[in-house]
C-alpha positions as CSV (number, residue, x, y, z in Angstrom):
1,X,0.0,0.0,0.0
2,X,1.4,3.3,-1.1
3,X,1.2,5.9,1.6
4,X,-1.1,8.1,1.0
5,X,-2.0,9.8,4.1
6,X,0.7,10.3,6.7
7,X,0.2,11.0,10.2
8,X,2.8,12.9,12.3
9,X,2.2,12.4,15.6
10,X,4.7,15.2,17.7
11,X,5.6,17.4,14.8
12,X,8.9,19.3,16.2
13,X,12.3,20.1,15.0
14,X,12.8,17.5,13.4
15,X,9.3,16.4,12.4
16,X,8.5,20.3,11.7
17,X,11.6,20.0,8.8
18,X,10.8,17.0,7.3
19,X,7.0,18.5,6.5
20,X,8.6,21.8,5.4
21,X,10.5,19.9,2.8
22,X,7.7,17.7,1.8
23,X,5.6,20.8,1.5
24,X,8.3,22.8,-0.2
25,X,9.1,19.7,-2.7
26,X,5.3,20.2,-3.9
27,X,2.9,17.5,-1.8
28,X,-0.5,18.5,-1.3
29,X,-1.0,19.7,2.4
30,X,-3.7,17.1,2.2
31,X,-1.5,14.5,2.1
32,X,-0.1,14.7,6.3
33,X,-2.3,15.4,9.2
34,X,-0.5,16.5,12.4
35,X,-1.1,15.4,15.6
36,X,0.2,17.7,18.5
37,X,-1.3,19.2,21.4
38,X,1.5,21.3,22.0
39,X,2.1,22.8,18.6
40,X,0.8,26.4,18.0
41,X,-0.2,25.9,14.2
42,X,0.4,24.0,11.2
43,X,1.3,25.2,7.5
44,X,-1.8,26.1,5.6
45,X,-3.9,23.0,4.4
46,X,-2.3,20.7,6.9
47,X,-4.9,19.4,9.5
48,X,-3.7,19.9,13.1
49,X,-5.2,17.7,16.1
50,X,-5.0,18.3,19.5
51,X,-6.2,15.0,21.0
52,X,-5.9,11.0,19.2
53,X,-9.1,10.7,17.1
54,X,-10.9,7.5,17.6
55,X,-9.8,5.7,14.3
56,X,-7.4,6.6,12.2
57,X,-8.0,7.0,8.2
58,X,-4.4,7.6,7.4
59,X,-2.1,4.1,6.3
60,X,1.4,5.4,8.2
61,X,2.4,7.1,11.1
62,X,5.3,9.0,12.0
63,X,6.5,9.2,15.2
64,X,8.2,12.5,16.3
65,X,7.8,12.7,20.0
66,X,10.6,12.1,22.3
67,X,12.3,8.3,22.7
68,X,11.7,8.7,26.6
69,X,7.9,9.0,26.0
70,X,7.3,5.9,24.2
71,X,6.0,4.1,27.3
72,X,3.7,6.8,28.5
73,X,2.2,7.0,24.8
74,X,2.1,3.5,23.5
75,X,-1.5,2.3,24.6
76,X,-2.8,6.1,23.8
77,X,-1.7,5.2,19.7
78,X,-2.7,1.3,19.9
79,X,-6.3,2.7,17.5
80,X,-3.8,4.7,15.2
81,X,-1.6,1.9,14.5
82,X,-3.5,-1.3,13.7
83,X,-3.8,-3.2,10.6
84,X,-3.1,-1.2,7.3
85,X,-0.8,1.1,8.9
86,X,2.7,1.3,8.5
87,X,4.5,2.7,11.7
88,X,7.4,5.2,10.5
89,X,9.6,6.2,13.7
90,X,12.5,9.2,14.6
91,X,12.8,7.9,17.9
92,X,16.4,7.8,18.4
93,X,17.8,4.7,19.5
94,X,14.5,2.8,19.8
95,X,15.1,-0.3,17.7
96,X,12.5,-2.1,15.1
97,X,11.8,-4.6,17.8
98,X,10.8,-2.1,20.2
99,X,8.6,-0.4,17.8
100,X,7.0,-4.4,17.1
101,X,6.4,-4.9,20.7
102,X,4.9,-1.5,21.1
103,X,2.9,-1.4,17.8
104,X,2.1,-5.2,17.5
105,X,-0.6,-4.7,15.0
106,X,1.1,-2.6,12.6
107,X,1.6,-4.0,9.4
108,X,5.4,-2.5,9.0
109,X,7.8,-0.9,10.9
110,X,10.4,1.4,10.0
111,X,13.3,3.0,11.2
112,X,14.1,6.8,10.2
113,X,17.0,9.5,10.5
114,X,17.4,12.3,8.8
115,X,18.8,15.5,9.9
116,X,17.1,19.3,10.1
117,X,18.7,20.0,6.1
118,X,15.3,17.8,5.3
119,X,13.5,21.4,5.3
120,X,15.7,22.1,2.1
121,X,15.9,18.9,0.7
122,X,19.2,18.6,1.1
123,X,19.3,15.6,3.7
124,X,20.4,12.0,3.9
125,X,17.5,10.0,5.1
126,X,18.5,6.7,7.1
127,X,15.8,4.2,6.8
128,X,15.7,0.2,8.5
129,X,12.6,-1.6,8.1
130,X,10.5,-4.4,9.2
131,X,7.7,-5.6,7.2
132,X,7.5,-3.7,3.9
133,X,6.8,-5.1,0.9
134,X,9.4,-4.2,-2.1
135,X,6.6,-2.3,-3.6
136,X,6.1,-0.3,-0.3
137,X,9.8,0.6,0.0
138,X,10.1,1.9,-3.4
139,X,7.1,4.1,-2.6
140,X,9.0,5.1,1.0
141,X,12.0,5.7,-1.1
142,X,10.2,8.3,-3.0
143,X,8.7,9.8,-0.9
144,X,11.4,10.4,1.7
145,X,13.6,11.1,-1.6
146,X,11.9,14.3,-1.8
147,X,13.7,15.4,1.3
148,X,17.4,15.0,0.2
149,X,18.5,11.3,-0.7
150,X,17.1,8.2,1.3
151,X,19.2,5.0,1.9
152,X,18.3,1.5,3.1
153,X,20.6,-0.2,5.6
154,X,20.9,-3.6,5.1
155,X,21.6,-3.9,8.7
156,X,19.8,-2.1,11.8
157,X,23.0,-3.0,13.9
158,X,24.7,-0.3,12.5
159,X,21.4,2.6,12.5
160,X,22.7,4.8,15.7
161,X,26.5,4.6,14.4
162,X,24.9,6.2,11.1
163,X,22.4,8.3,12.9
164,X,25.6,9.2,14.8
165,X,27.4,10.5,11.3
166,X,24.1,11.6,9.1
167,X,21.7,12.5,12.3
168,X,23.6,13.7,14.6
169,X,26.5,15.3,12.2
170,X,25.1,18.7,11.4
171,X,25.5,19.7,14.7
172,X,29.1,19.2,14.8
173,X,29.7,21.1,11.6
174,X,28.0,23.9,13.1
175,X,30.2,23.7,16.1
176,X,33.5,23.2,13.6
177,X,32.2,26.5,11.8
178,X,31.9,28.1,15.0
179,X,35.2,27.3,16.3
180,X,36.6,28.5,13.1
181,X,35.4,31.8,13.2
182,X,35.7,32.0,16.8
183,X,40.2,31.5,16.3
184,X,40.0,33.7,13.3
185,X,38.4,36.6,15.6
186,X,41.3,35.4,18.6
187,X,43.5,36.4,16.0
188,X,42.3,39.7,15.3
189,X,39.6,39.8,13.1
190,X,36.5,40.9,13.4
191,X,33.7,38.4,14.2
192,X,30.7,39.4,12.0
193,X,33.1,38.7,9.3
194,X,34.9,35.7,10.7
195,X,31.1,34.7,10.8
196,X,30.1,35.4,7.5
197,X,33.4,34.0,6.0
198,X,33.3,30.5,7.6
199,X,30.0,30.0,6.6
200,X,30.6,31.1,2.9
201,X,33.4,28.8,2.7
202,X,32.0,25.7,4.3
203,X,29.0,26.2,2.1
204,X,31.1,26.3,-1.2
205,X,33.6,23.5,0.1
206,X,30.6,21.2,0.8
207,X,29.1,21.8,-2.6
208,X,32.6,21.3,-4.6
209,X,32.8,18.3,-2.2
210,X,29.5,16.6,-3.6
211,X,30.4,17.5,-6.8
212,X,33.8,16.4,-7.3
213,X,35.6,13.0,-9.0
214,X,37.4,12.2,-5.8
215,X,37.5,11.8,-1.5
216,X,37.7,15.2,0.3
217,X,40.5,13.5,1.8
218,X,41.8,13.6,-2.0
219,X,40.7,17.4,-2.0
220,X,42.4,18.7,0.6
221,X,45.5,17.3,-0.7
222,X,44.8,19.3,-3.4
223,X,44.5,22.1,-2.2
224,X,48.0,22.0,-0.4
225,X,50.9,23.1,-2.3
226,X,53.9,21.8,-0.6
227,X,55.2,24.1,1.8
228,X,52.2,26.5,1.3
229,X,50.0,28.1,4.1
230,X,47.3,25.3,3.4
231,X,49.6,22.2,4.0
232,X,51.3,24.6,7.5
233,X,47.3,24.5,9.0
234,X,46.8,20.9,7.7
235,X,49.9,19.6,9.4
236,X,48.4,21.1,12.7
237,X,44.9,19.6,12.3
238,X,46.8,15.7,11.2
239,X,49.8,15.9,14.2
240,X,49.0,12.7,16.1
241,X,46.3,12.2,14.2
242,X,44.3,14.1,16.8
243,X,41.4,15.0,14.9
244,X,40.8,11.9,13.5
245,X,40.8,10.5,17.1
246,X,38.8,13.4,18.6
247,X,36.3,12.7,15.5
248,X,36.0,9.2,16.3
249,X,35.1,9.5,20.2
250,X,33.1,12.0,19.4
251,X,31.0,9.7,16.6
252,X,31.7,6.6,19.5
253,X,30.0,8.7,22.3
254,X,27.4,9.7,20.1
255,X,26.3,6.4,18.9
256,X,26.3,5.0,22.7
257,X,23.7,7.7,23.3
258,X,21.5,5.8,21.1
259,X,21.6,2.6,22.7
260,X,20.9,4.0,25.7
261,X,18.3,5.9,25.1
262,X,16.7,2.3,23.7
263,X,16.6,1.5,27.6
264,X,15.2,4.2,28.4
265,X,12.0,4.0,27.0
């Protein structure tokens, strides 16, 4: 079953993106119905519920509430997510079995991660399933195409290492940029345009970066002329391979969150 009508129940930052970008890529508003007591307002055409209906008449649900309130909320969903409904989940860390024992009647049940670029379309959308048919993933493919690219892991042992890197990742980009401008201003310049230059340059790096014939390991090689001022900075950053290491428990740490959060639920 194609998914024609999508519920989100807890439409936040995350969830909030994701229907931008659906919006923004051109589906009808009619297709997604929100479900939020908290939220203000939805975009125009988008139906907005305050309290679970008695039935449901949509075929998938997303989940966008908080991993720590699946417990609380499970029974309360039980009418929304019984046959003919595919259960779509950004809980972090909460696994496909989790979301079976929780959802038993469900006719699939899916893993997603994307990050808050989804509002643009420019996001990598991690997706694990249970219980689709091939026909039903292709139509998830598209659909969650719209919001950047989607890819199917093979394996869910490796979903909060990946949610870790795609998920997760944006945030410590913004911290790098940050940081960036933040020396650049220690060493005298002024930080409005430390700002304004770190993001420019990130931005066109990233987009050479996807566009180019080879690793941005590769790149930055390029860009190094020996004994240059390039290859003087990148010795600092690759001296005992520190930010490799600082990268990886960072990306380590990150990924333990998820299983723990999987407990806590």
């Amino acid at each position: 079953m194609a998914i024609k009508r999508l519920l989100i129940i807890g439409c936040g930052n995350m969830g909030g993106s994701m229907l931008a970008g659906w919006l923004a890529s051109g589906e009808p508003a009619s297709r997604f119905t929100v479900l939020d007591p908290a939220l203000e307002s939805a975009p125009g055409g988008v139906a907005l519920l305050r309290e679970a209906p008695a039935k449901s008449s949509h075929d998938a649900v997303l989940l966008g509430f908080k991993p720590q309130q699946l417990g609380a909320l499970t029974q309360g969903l039980q009418a929304l997510t019984g046959a003919g409904v595919s259960v779509y989940s950004l809980l972090a860390g909460i696994t496909l079995d989790q979301l079976k024992t929780s959802f038993p009647k469900a006719d699939a049940h899916v893993r997603v991660m994307p990050n808050l670029a989804a509002r643009i379309g420019k996001s990598p959308v991690i997706l694990a399933q249970s219980g689709l048919t091939d026909t039903q993933m292709s139509d998830a493919q598209s659909l969650f195409d719209q919001l950047g690219s989607a890819l199917w892991l093979n394996s869910e042992g490796q979903f909060d290492l990946v949610t870790a890197l795609a998920g997760s990742g944006p945030g410590f980009v913004y911290r790098f940029i940050d940081a960036l401008a933040g020396a650049a201003q220690e060493l005298g310049l002024e930080r409005a345009q430390a700002d304004q230059l770190a993001l420019q340059m990130v931005e066109g790096a990233a987009s050479l970066a996807a566009q180019a014939d080879a690793s941005p390991g590769v790149l930055a090689d390029r860009v190094a002329s020996p004994g240059g001022m390039t290859r003087e900075g990148l010795d600092v950053l690759d001296a005992n391979n520190a930010l490799h290491d600082l990268l990886v428990a960072t990306l380590r740490k990150t990924a333990e969150r998820g299983a723990e959060l999987s407990q806590l639920s």
